[in-house]
PASEBA-1860 file (N, C-alpha, C; in nm, 3 decimals):
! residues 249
1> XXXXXXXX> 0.082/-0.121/0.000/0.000/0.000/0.000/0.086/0.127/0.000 ~ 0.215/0.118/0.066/0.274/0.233/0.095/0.369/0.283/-0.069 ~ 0.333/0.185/-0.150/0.396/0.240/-0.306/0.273/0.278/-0.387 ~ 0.148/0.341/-0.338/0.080/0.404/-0.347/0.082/0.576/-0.343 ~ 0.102/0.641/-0.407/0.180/0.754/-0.408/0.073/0.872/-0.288 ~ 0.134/0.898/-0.184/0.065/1.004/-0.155/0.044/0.921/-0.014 ~ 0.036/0.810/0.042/0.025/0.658/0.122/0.155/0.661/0.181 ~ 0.166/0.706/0.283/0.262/0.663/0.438/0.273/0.520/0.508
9> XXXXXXXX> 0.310/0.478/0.602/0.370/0.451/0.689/0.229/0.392/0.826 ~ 0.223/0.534/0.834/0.088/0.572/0.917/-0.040/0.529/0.863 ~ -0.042/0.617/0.763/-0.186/0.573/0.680/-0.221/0.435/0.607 ~ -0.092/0.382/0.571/-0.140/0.234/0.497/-0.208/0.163/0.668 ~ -0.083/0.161/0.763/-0.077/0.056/0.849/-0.274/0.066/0.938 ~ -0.304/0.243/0.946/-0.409/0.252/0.979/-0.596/0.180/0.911 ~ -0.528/0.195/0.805/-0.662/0.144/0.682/-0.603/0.004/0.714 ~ -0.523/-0.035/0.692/-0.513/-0.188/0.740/-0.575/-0.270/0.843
17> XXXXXXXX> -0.510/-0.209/0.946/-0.540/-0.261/1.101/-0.710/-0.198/1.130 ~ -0.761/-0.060/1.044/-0.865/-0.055/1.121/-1.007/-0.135/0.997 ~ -0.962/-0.103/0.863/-1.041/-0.175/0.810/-1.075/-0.334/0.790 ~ -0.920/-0.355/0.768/-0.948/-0.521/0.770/-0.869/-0.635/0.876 ~ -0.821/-0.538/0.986/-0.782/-0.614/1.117/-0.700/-0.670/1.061 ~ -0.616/-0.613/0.993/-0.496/-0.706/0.946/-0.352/-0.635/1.057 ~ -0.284/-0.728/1.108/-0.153/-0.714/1.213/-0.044/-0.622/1.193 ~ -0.077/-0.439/1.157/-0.010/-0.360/1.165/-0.013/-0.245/1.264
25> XXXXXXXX> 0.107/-0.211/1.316/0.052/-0.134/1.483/0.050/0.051/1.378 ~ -0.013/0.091/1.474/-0.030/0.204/1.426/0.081/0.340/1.502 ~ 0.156/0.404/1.440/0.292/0.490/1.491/0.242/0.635/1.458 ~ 0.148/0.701/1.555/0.133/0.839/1.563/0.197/0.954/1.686 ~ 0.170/1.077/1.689/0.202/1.129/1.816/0.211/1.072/1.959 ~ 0.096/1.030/1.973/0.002/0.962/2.083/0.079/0.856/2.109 ~ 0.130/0.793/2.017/0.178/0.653/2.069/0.292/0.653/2.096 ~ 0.375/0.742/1.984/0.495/0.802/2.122/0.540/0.853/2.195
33> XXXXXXXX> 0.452/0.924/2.266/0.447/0.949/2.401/0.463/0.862/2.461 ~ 0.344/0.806/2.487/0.336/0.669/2.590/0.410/0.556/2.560 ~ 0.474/0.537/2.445/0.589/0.435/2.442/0.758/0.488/2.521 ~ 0.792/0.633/2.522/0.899/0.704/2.521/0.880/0.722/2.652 ~ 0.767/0.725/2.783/0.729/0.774/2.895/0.756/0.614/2.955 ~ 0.676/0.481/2.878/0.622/0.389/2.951/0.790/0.295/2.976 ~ 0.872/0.338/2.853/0.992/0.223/2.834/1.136/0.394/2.879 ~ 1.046/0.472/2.923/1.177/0.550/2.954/1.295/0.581/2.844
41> XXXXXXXX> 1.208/0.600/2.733/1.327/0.607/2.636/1.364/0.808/2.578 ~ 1.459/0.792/2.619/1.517/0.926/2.581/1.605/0.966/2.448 ~ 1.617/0.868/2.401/1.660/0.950/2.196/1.560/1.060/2.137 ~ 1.645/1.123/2.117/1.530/1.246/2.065/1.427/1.189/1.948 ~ 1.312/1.198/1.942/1.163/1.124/1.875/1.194/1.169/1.687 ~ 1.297/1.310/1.675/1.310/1.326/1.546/1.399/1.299/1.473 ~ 1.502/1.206/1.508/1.600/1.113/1.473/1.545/0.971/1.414 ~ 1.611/0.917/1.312/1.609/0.795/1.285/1.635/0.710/1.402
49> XXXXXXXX> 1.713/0.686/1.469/1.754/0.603/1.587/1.669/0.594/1.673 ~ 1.603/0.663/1.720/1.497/0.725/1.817/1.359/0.635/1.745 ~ 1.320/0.682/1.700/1.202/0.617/1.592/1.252/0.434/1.566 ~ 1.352/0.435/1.536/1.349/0.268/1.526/1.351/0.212/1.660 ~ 1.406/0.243/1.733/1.375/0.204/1.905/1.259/0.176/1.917 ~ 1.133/0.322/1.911/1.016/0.317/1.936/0.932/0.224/1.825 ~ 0.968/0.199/1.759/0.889/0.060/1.654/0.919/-0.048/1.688 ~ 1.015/-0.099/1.726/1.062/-0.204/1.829/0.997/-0.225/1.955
57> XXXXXXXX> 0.979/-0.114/1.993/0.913/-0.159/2.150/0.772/-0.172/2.135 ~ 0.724/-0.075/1.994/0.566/-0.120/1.984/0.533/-0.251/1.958 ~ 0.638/-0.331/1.838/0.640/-0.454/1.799/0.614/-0.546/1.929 ~ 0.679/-0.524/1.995/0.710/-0.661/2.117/0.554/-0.598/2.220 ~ 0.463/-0.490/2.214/0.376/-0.510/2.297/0.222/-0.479/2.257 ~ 0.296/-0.504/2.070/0.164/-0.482/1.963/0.069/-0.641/1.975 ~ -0.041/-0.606/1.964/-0.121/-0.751/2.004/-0.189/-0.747/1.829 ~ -0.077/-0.868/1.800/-0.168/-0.931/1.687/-0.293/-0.982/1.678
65> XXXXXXXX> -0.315/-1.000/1.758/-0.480/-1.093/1.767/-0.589/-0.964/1.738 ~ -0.575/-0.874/1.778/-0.678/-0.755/1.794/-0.586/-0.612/1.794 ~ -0.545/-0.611/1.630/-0.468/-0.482/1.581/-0.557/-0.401/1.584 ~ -0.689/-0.363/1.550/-0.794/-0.270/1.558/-0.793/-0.214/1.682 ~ -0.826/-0.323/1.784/-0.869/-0.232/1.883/-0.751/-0.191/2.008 ~ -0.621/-0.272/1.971/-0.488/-0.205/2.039/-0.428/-0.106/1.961 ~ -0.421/-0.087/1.849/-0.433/0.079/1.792/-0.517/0.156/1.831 ~ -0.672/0.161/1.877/-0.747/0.250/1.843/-0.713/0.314/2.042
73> XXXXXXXX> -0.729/0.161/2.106/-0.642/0.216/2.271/-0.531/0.289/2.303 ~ -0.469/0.251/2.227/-0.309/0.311/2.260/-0.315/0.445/2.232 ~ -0.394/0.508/2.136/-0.410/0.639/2.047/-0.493/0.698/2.130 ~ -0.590/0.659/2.193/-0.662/0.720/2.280/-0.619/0.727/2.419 ~ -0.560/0.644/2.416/-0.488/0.671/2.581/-0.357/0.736/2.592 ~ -0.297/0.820/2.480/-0.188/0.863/2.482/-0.270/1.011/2.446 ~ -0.406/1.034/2.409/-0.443/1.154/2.394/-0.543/1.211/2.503 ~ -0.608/1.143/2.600/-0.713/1.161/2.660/-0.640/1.138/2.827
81> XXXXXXXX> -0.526/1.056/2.827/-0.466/1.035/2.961/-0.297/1.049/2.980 ~ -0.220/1.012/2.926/-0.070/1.037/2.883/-0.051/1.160/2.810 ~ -0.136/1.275/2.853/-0.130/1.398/2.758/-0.015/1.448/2.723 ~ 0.061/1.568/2.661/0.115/1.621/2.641/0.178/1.716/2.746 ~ 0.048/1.779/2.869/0.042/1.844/2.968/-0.015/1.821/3.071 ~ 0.003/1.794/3.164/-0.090/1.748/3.266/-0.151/1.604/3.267 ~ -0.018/1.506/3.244/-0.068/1.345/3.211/-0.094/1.302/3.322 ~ -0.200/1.230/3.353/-0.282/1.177/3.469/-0.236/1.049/3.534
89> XXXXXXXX> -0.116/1.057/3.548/-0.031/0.962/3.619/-0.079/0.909/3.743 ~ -0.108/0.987/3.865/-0.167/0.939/3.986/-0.244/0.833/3.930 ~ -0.366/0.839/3.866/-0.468/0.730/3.823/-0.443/0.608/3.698 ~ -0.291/0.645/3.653/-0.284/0.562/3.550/-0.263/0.409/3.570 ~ -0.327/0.341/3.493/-0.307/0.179/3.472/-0.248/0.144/3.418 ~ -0.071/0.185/3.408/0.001/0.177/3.339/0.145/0.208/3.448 ~ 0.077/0.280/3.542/0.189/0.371/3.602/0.254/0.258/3.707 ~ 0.252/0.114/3.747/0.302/0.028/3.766/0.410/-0.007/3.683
97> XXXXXXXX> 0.425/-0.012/3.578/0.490/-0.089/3.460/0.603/0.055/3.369 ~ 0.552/0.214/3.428/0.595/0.356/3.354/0.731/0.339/3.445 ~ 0.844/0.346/3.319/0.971/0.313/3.383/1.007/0.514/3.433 ~ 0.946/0.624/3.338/0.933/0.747/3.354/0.895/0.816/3.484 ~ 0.748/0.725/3.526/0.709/0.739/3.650/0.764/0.696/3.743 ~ 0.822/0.628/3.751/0.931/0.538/3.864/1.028/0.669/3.909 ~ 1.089/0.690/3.775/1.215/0.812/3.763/1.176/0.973/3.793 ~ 1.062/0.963/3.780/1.032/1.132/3.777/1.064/1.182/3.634
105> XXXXXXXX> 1.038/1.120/3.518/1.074/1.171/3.424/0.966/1.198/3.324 ~ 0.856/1.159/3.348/0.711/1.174/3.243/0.727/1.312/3.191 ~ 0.784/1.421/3.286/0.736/1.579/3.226/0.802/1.604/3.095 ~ 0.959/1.500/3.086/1.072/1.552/3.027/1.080/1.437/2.909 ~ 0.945/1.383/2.873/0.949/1.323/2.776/0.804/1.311/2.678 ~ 0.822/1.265/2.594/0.951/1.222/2.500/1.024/1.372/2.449 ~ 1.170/1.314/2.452/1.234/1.456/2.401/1.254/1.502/2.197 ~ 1.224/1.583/2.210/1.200/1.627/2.067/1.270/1.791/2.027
113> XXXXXXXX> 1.390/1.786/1.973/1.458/1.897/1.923/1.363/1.995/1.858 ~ 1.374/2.124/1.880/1.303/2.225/1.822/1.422/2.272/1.662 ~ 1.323/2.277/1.583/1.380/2.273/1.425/1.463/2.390/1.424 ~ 1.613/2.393/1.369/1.656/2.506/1.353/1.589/2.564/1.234 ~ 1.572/2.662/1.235/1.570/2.770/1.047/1.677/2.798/1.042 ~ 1.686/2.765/0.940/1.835/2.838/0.883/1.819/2.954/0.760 ~ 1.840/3.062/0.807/1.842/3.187/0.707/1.909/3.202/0.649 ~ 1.863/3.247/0.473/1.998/3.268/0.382/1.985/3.415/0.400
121> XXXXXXXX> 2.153/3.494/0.336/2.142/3.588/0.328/2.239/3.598/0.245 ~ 2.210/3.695/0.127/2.341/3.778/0.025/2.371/3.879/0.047 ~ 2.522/3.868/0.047/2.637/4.003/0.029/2.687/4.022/-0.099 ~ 2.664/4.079/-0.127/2.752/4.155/-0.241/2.898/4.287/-0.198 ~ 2.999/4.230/-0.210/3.104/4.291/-0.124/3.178/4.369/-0.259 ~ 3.213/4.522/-0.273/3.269/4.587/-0.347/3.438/4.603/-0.324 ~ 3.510/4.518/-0.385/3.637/4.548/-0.402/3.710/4.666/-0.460 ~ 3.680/4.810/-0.441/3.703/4.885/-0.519/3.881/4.944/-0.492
129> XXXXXXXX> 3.967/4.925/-0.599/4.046/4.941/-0.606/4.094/5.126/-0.705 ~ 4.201/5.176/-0.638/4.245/5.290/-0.660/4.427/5.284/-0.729 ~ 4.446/5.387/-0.767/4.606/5.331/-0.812/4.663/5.504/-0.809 ~ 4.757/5.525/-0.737/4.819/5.645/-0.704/4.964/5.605/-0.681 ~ 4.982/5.700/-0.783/5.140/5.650/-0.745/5.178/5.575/-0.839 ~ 5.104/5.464/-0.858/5.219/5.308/-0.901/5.162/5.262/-0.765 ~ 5.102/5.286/-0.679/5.041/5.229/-0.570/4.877/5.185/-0.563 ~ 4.866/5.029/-0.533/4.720/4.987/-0.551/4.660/5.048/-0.358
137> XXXXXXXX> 4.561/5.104/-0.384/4.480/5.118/-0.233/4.347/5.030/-0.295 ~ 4.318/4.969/-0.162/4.157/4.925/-0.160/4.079/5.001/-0.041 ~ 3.967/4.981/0.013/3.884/5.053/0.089/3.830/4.989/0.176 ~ 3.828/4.935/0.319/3.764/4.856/0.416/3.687/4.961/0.515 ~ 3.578/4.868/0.606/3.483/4.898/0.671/3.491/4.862/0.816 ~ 3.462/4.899/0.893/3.444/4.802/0.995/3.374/4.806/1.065 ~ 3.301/4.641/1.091/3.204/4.617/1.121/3.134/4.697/1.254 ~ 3.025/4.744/1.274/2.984/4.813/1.424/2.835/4.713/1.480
145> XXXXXXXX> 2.772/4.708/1.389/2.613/4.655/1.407/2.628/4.567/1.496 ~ 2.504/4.527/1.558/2.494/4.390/1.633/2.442/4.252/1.541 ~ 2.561/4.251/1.474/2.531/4.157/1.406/2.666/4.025/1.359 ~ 2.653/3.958/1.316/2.807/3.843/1.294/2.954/3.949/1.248 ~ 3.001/3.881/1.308/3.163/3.940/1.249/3.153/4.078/1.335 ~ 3.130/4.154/1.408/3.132/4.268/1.474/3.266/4.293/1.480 ~ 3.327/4.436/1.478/3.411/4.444/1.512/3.551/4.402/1.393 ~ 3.545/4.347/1.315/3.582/4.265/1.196/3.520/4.378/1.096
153> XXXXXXXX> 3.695/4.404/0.994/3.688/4.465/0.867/3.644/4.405/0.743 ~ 3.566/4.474/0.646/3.507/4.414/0.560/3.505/4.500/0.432 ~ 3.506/4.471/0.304/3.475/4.574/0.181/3.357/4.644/0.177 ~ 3.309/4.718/0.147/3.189/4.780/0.121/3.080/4.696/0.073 ~ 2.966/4.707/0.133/2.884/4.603/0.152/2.792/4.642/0.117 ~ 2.666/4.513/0.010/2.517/4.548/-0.018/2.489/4.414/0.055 ~ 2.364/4.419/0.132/2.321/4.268/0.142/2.138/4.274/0.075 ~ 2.121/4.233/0.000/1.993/4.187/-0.044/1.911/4.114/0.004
161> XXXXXXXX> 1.786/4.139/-0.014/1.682/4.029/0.036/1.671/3.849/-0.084 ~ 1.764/3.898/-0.180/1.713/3.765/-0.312/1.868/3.795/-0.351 ~ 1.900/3.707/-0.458/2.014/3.703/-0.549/2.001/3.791/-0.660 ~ 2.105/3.855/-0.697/2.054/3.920/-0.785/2.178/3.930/-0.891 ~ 2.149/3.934/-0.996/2.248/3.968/-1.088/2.358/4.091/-1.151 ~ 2.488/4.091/-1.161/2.512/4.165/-1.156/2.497/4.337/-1.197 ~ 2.418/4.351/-1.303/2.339/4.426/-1.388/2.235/4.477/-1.300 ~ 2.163/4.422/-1.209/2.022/4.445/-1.076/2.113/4.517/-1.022
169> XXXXXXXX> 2.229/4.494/-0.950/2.329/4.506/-0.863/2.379/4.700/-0.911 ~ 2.378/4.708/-1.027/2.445/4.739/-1.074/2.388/4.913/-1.067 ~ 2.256/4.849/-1.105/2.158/4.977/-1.115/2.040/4.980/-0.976 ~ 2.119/4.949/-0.880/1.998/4.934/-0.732/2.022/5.101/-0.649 ~ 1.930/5.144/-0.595/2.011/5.209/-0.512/2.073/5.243/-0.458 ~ 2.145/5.065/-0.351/2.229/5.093/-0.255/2.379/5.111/-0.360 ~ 2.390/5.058/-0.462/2.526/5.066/-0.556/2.565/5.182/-0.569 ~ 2.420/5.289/-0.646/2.450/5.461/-0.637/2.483/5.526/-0.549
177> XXXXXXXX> 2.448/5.465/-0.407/2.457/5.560/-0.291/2.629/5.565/-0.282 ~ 2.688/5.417/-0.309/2.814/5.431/-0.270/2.892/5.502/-0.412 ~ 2.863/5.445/-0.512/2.969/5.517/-0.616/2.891/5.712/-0.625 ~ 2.763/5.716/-0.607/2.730/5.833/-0.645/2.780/5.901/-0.768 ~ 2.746/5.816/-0.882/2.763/5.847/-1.005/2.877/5.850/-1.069 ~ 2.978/5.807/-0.964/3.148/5.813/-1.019/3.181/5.725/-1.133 ~ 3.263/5.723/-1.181/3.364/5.650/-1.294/3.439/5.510/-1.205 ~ 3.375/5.420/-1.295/3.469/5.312/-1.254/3.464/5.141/-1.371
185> XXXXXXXX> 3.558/5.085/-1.343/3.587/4.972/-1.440/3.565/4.805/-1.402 ~ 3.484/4.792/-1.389/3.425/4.637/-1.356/3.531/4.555/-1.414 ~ 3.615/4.497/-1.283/3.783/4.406/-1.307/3.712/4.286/-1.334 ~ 3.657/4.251/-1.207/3.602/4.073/-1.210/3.491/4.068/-1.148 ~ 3.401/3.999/-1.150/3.285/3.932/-1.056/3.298/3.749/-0.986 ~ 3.309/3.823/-0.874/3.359/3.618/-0.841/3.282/3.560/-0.842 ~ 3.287/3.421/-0.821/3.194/3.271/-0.824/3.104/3.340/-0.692 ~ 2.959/3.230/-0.648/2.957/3.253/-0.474/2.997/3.183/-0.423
193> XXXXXXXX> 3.021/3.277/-0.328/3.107/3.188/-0.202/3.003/3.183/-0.090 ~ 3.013/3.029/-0.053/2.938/2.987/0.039/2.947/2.995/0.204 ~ 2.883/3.024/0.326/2.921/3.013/0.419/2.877/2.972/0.525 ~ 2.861/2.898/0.576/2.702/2.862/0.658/2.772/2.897/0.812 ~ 2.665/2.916/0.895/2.699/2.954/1.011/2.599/2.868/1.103 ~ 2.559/2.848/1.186/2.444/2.805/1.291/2.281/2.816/1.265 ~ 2.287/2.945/1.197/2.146/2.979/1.180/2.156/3.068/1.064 ~ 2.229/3.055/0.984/2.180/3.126/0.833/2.340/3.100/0.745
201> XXXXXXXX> 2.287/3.111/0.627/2.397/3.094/0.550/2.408/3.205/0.429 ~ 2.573/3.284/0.437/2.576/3.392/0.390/2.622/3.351/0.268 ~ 2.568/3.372/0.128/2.608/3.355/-0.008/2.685/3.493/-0.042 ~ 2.780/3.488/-0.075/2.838/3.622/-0.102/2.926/3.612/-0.247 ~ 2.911/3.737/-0.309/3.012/3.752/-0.433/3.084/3.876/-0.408 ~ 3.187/3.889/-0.462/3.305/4.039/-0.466/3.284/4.031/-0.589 ~ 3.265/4.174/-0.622/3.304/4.290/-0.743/3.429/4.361/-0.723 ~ 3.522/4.328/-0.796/3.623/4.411/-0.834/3.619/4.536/-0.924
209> XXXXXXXX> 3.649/4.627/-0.827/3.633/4.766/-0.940/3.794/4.843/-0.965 ~ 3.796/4.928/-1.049/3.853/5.022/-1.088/3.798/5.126/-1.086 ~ 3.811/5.206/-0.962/3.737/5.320/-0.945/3.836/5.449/-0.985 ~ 3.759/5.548/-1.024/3.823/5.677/-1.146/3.763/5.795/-1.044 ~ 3.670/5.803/-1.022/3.595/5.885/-0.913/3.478/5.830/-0.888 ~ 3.408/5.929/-0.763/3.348/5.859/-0.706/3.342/5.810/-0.572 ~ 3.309/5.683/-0.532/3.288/5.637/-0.397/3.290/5.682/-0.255 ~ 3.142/5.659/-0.212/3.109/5.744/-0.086/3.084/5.652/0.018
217> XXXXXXXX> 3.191/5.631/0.106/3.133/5.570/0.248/3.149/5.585/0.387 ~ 3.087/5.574/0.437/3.094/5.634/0.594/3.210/5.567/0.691 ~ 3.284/5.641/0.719/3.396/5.580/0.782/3.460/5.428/0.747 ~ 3.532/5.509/0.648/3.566/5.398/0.558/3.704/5.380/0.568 ~ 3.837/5.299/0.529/3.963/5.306/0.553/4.022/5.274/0.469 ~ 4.079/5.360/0.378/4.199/5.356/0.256/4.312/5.266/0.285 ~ 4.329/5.136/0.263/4.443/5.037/0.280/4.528/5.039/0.152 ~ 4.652/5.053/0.168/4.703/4.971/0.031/4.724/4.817/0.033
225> XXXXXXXX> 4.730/4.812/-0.072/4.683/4.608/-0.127/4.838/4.542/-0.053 ~ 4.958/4.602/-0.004/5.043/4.500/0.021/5.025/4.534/0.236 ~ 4.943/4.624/0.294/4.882/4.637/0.439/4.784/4.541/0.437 ~ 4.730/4.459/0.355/4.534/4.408/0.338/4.566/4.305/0.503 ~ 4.703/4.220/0.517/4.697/4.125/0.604/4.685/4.165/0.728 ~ 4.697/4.327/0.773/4.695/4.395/0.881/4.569/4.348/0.971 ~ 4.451/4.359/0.865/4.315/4.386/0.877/4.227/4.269/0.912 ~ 4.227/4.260/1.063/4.100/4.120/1.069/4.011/4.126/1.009
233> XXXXXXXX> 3.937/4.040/0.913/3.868/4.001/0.845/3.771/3.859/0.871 ~ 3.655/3.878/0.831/3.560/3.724/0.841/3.681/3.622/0.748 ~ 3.621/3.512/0.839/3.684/3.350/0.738/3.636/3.400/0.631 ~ 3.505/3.434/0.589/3.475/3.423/0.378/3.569/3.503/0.322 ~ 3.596/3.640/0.396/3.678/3.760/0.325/3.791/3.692/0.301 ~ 3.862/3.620/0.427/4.027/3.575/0.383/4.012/3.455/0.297 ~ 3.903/3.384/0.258/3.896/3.264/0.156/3.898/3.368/0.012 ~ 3.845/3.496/0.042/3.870/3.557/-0.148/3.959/3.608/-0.103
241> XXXXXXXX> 4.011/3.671/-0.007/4.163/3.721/-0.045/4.286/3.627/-0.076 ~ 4.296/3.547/0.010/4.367/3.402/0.012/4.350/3.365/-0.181 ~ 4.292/3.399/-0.218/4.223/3.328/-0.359/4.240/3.391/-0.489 ~ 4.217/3.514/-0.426/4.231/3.578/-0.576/4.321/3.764/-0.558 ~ 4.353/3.779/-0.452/4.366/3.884/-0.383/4.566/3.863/-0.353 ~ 4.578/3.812/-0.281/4.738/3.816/-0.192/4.847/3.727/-0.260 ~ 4.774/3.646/-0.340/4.850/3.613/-0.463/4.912/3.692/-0.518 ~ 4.847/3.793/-0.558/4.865/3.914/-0.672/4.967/4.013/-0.624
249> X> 4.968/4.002/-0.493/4.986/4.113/-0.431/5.175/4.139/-0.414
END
């Protein structure tokens, strides 16, 4: 039944056991609770490992003879008495045999990880390069916000809500605010570079410029390209400098 497209696990074993009493236990919320409370089992419930435990222990106290009506008990007694909040342990007929209740542990089970989100976010980082002298300068930032990398120098920065192409990029607001209409020569556009952190992952590309005039930023710091190693920088920054940057240099 379950190569029935759209047909679980849950749902075959349920139409089974409740329509034609055929010997499949039924694996919902309800039932692991009171399997994870009754056998004291602590693997977190959203793991593979965890879940095959708890199918195992249903197996060995699933009653073939009467799959209908030890599914339809177990489901009801894990929703109406083994609640979620306030499980009625004092009165339970079970609470002889609850290895949880023995322990003091019914409140703290079953344990179940809360889902991380993981947020993307794009940078678009401006490499804008100057040449005086016979001397290359670039332009760094440093970080203030309450946000990753604080404190940590960085190129001039767009971050977007979407990806965008360099041409979007090109003609957005935040691009004008910094060149403010100046002259400059698009060197390279890098690959993205990937970065994941705990809770979001920063996709970032560098634009290399040749700037002629132009560029406006708020406390900003004129480096020349052979000082760049002075400057703490995020891991992504020293993976493009490391890369395409100090090579050169």
């Amino acid at each position: 039944m379950i190569k029935i497209r759209g047909i679980g696990k849950y749902t075959a074993a349920a139409v089974l056991s409740f329509a034609y009493n055929m010997p499949y236990p039924v694996m919902d919320g309800n039932v692991k609770r009171v399997l994870s409370r009754y056998f004291c089992l602590t693997g977190d419930i959203t793991s593979a490992t965890a879940n095959n435990e708890l199918e195992n222990k249903l197996q060995k106290v699933f009653d073939k003879n009467r799959p209908a009506d030890f599914n339809q008990a177990i489901m009801e007694f894990g929703a109406l008495h083994c609640k979620i909040k306030n499980p009625e342990c004092e009165k339970c007929v079970l609470k002889t045999g609850c290895k949880a209740f023995k322990q003091d542990k019914v409140a703290g089970l079953p344990v179940k990880s809360k889902r991380t989100i993981v947020k993307t976010r794009y940078f678009y980082y401006l490499v804008p390069w100057q040449t005086v002298r016979g001397q290359k300068y670039t332009f760094l930032q440093k970080r203030e916000t309450q946000d990753i990398w604080r404190h940590l120098f960085q190129f001039p920065l767009i971050e977007t809500a979407k990806k965008l192409s360099w041409d979007r990029l090109a003609t957005s607001v935040e691009f004008k605010d910094i060149m403010k209409d100046g002259s400059y020569e698009v060197l390279a556009v890098s690959d993205v570079y990937s970065h994941k952190l705990s809770h979001q992952t920063i996709c970032a590309v560098f634009v290399q410029l040749q700037v002629f005039s132009g560029l406006h930023c708020e406390k900003i710091n004129k480096v020349s390209a052979k000082n760049l190693r002075k400057y703490p920088t995020s891991r992504l920054i020293e993976r493009y400098l490391e890369e395409h940057i100090f090579a050169n240099v």
